[in-house]
C-alpha positions in Angstrom: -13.6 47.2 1.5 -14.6 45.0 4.8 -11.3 43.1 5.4 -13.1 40.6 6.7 -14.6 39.6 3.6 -12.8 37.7 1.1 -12.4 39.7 -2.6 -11.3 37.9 -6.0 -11.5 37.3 -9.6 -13.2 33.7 -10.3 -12.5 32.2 -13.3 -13.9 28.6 -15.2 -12.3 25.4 -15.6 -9.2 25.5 -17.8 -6.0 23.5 -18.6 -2.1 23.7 -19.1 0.9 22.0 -19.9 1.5 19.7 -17.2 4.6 20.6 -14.7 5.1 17.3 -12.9 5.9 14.6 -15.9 8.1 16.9 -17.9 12.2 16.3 -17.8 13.8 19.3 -15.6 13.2 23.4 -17.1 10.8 22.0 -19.9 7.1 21.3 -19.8 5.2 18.1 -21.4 4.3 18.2 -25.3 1.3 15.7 -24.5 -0.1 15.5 -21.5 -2.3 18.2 -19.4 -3.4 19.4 -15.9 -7.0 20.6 -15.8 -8.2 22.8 -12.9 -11.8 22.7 -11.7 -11.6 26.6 -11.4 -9.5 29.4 -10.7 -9.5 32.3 -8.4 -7.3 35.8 -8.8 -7.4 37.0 -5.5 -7.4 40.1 -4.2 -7.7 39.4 -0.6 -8.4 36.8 1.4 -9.1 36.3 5.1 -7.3 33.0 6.8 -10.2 30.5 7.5 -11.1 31.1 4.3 -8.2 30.1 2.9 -7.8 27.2 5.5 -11.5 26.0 4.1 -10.1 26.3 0.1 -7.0 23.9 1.1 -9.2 21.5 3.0 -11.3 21.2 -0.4 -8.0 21.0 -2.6 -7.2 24.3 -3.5 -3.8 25.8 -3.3 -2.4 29.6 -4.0 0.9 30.5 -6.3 0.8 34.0 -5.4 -2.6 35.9 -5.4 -3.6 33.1 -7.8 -5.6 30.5 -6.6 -6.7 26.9 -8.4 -8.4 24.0 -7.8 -6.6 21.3 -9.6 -9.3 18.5 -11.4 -8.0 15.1 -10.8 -10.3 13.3 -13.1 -8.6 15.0 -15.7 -4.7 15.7 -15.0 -2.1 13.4 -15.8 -1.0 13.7 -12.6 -3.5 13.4 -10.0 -2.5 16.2 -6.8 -4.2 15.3 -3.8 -3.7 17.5 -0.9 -1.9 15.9 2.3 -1.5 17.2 5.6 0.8 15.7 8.3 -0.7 15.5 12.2 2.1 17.4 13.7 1.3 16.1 17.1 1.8 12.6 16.4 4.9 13.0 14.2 7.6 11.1 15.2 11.0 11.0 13.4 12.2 8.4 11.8 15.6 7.3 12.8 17.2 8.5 9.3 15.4 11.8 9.7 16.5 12.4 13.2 20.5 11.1 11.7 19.5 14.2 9.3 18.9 16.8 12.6 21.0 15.4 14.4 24.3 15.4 11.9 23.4 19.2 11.3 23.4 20.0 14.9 27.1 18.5 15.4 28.0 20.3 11.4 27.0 23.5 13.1 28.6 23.1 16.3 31.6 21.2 16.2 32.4 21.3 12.3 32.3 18.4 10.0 29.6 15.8 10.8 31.2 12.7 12.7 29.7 9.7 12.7 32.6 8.3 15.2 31.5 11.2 17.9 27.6 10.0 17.4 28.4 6.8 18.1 29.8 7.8 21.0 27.2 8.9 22.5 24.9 5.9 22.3 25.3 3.9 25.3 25.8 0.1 25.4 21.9 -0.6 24.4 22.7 0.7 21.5 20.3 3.9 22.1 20.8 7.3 22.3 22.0 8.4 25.9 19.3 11.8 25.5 15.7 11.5 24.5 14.8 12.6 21.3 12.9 16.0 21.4 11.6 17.4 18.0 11.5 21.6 19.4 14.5 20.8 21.7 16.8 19.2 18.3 15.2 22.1 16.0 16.8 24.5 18.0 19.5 22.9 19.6 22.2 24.8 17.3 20.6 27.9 16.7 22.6 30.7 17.9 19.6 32.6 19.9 19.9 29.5 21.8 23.7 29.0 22.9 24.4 31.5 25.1 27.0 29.9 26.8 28.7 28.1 23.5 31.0 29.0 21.2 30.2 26.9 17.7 32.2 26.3 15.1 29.1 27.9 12.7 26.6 30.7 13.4 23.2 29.4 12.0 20.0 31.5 12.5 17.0 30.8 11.8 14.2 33.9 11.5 10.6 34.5 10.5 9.6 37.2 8.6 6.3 38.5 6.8 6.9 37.9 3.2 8.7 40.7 1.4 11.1 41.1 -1.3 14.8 41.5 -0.7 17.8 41.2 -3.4 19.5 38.7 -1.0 15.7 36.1 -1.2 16.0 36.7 -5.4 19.5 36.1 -6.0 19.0 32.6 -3.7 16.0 31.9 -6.1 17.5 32.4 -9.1 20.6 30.0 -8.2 18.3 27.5 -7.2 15.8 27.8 -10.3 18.9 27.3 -12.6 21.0 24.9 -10.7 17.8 22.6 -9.2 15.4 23.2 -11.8 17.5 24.4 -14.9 15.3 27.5 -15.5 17.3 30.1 -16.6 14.7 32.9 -17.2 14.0 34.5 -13.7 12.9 38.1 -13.3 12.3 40.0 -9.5 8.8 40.4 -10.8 8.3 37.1 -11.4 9.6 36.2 -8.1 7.6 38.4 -6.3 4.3 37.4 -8.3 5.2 34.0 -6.9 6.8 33.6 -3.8 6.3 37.1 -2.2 3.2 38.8 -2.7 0.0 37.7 -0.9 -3.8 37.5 -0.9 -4.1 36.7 2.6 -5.2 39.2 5.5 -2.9 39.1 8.9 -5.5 38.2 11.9 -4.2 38.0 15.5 -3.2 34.6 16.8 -5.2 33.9 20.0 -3.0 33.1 22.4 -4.0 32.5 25.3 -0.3 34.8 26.8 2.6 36.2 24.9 4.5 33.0 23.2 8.2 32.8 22.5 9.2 35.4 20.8 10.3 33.1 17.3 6.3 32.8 17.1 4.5 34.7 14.4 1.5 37.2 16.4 -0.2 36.6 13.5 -1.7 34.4 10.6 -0.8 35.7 7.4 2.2 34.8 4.8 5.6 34.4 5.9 9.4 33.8 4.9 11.3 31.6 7.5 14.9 32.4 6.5 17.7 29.9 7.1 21.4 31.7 7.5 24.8 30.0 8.2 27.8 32.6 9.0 25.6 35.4 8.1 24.8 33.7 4.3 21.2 33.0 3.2 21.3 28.9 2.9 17.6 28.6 2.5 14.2 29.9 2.3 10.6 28.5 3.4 7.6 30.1 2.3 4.7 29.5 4.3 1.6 30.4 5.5 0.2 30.3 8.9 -3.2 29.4 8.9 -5.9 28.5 12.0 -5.3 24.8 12.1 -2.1 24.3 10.3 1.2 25.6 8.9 1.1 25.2 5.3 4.2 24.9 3.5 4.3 27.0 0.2 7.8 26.6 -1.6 11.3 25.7 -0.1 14.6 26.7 -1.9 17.8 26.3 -1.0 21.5 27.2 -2.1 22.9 23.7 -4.5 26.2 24.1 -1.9 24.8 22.9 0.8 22.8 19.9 -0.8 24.6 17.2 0.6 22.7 18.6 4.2 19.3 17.5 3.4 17.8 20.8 3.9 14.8 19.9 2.2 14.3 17.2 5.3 15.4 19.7 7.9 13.0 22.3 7.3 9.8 19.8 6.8 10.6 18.9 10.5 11.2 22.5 11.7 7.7 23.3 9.6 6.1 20.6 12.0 8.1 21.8 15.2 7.2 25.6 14.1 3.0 24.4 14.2 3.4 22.0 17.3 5.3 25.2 18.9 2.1 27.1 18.3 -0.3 24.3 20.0 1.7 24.0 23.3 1.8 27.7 23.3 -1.9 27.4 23.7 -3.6 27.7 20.3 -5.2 24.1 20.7 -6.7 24.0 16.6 -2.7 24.1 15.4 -2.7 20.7 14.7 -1.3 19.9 11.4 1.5 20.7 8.3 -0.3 20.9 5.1 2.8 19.6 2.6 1.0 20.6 -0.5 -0.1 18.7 -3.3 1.3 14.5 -2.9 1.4 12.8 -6.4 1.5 9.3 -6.5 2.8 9.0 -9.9 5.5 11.3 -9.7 8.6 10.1 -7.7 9.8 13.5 -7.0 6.8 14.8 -5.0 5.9 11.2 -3.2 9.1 12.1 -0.4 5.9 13.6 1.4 4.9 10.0 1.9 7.9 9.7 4.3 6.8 12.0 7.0 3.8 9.9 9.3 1.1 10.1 10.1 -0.3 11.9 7.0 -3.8 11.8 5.5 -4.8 12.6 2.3 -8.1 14.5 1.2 -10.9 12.4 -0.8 -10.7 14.4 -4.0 -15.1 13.8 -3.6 -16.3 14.4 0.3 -13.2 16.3 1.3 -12.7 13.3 3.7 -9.3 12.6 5.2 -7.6 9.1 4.8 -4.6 7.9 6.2 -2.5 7.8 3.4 -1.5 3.8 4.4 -4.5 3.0 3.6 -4.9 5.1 0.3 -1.9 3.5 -1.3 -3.7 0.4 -2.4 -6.0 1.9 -4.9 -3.0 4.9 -5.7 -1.1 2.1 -7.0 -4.1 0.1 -8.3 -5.9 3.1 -10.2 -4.8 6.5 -12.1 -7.3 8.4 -9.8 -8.4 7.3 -6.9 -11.6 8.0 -4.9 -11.1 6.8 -1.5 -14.5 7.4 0.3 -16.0 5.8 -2.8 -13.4 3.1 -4.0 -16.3 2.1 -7.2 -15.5 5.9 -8.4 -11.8 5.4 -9.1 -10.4 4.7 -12.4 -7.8 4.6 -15.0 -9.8 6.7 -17.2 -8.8 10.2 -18.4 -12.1 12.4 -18.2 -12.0 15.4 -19.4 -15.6 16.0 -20.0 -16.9 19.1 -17.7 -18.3 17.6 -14.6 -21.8 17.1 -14.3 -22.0 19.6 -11.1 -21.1 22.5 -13.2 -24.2 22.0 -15.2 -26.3 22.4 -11.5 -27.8 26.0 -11.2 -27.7 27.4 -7.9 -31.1 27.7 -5.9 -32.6 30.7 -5.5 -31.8 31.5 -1.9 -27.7 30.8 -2.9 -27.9 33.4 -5.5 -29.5 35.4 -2.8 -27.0 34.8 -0.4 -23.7 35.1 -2.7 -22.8 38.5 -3.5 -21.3 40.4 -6.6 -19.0 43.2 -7.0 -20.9 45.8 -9.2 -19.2 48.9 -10.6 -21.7 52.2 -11.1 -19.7 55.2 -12.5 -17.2 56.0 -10.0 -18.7 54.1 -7.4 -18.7 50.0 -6.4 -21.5 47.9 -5.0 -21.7 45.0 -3.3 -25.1 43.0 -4.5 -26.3 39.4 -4.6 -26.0 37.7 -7.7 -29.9 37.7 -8.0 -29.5 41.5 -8.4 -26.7 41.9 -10.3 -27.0 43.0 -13.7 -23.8 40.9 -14.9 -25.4 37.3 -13.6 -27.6 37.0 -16.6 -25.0 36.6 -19.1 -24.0 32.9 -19.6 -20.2 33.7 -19.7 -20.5 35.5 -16.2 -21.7 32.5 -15.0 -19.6 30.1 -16.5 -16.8 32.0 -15.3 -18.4 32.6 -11.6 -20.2 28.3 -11.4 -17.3 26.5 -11.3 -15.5 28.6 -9.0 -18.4 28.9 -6.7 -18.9 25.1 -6.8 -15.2 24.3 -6.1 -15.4 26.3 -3.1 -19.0 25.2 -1.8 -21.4 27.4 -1.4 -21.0 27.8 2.2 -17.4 29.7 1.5 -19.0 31.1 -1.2 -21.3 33.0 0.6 -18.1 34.6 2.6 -16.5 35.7 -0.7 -17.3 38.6 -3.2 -16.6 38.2 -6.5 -15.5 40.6 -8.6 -16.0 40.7 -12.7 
């Protein structure tokens, strides 16, 4: 099959427990998240995937869904972070910078920081996101000896003994889930829809860059021990951050704050190596109503998609109607509400036009053999279950990705 298609499974709107309002290892007896539509993947190329997370969509796996926030509990709206206009905050760069002297010179000191502020009261070096990333990284202290050897790598995503025993500690201590297989793990964080594509850059980059867009692991390792994990995939305009675990004994670090910043060094890296549309982190899914996933709000300037038009919105400017509202339409405020609808939308009930169902193609299986046909000629698209299986997916993407995907029944 043409990998330069994109191949999967659609399925219609559905709901589940919901995972966000629930206490720790249990899920909520009452309340729901809906999904627009869902999508089992079997490959995908990267802009197409970039074009599913700038309408909402994210992936767990091969499995992709498109959360309705009209419905859910918790509204998820997807934020991205401009990585070129991030600046620090002076408690996250305390958080870099009291790693950097843990890993040098051994137990933070707050007496040997202050000594290196000069009279004004400022720091006596500018602050340099890339430069304070990797200022303790062993690839990059040649001529040091520090108390700690901490590496930091990037690999494709792949499945090692070392990556699952890290996740199951975490899952039990952090989330207090107990029942952990590899092949859970791998269905989750390690196996992949998307295609690797060359990087254009314009000459060879540093060698920590990834050559390619695709799905990766970045691997955090102090004195030769796996600390941490970020899963991540690198995508045309952005690195989108996945998952992040961590080993509990090192949870007074704030590893969780370290590697969001090393996630927006990582995409700014790729920029100034000449890939001008790496502009952003995409942080996932921020939740107003749920105090655990608004830390995402910390990190500026971020933006937040209109869950309508796709617009972005500063998220400053969102938070009036996030508090005022249970969901909130930004682009057109009249639209929010503290209502629960979970009545099918009224776009699902829209037929596509004759020249769409021209234009989007079908998997068809003949004997032994596969064809790829518009839905006009496919012999499937006349059933009413095909289609309410294929609608909703196809309008949660749009019809122009649609028309770059092949679904297969």
């Amino acid at each position: 099959m043409n990998s330069s298609f994109s191949i999967g499974i659609p399925s219609g709107r559905n709901s589940s427990a919901c995972g966000y309002c629930s206490p720790p290892g249990e899920r909520s007896q009452g309340e729901s998240s809906y999904q627009v539509a869902g999508f089992d993947a079997v490959q995908l190329t990267c802009q197409t995937y970039q074009g599913m997370i700038d309408r909402g969509w994210r992936r767990s796996g091969t499995w992709c869904y498109k959360p309705d926030l009209r419905a859910s509990c918790c509204p998820q709206y997807t934020i991205r972070l401009d990585a070129l206009q991030f600046k620090p905050s002076k408690s996250q760069r305390k958080v870099l910078n009291r790693w950097n002297r843990y890993v040098l010179e051994g137990e933070p000191d707050d007496a040997a920081a202050s000594s290196q502020k000069s009279r004004s009261g400022k720091s006596s070096t500018e602050f340099v996101l890339p430069i304070a990333v990797h200022a303790s990284e062993i690839s990059n202290l040649s001529d040091e000896s520090p108390t700690h050897r901490f590496e930091v790598t990037l690999e494709p995503s792949t499945f090692t003994e070392e990556k699952f025993t890290l996740y199951k500690k975490y899952q039990s201590t952090i989330h207090n889930d107990h029942k952990n297989s590899s092949a859970g793990f791998k269905r989750f964080l390690v196996e992949s829809p998307l295609k690797d594509e060359p990087i254009p850059y314009p000459q060879t980059p540093p060698p920590y860059l990834p050559r390619q867009y695709g799905s990766y692991h970045q691997l955090y390792r102090i004195d030769g021990k796996l600390m941490a994990m970020a899963v991540l995939d690198i995508l045309p305009t952005c690195v989108s951050s996945v998952y992040f675990m961590y080993d509990i004994d090192w949870e007074d670090h704030s590893l969780g704050k370290l590697s969001a910043m090393r996630e927006v060094s990582l995409a700014r890296e790729i920029h100034e190596a000449g890939v001008d549309n790496m502009l952003y982190l995409y942080m996932g899914f921020y939740i107003h109503s749920c105090p655990k996933m608004k830390y995402k709000g910390d990190y500026s300037p971020s933006f937040l998609a209109d869950p309508e038009t796709y617009e972005w919105f500063p998220l400053e400017s969102c938070r009036p109607s996030l508090d005022t509202f249970r969901y909130a339409c930004f682009s057109h405020p009249s639209h929010s509400s503290d209502e629960v609808i979970t009545d099918e939308p009224d776009y699902l009930q829209v037929p596509l036009s004759s020249d769409d169902e021209k234009e989007i193609r079908m998997l068809v299986a003949s004997g032994k053999r596969n064809f790829v046909v518009s839905l006009s000629e496919s012999p499937y698209w006349q059933y009413d279950e095909i289609q309410r299986e294929c609608l909703p997916c196809i309008h949660g993407l749009g019809i122009d990705l649609s028309k770059g995907v092949i679904f297969k029944i």
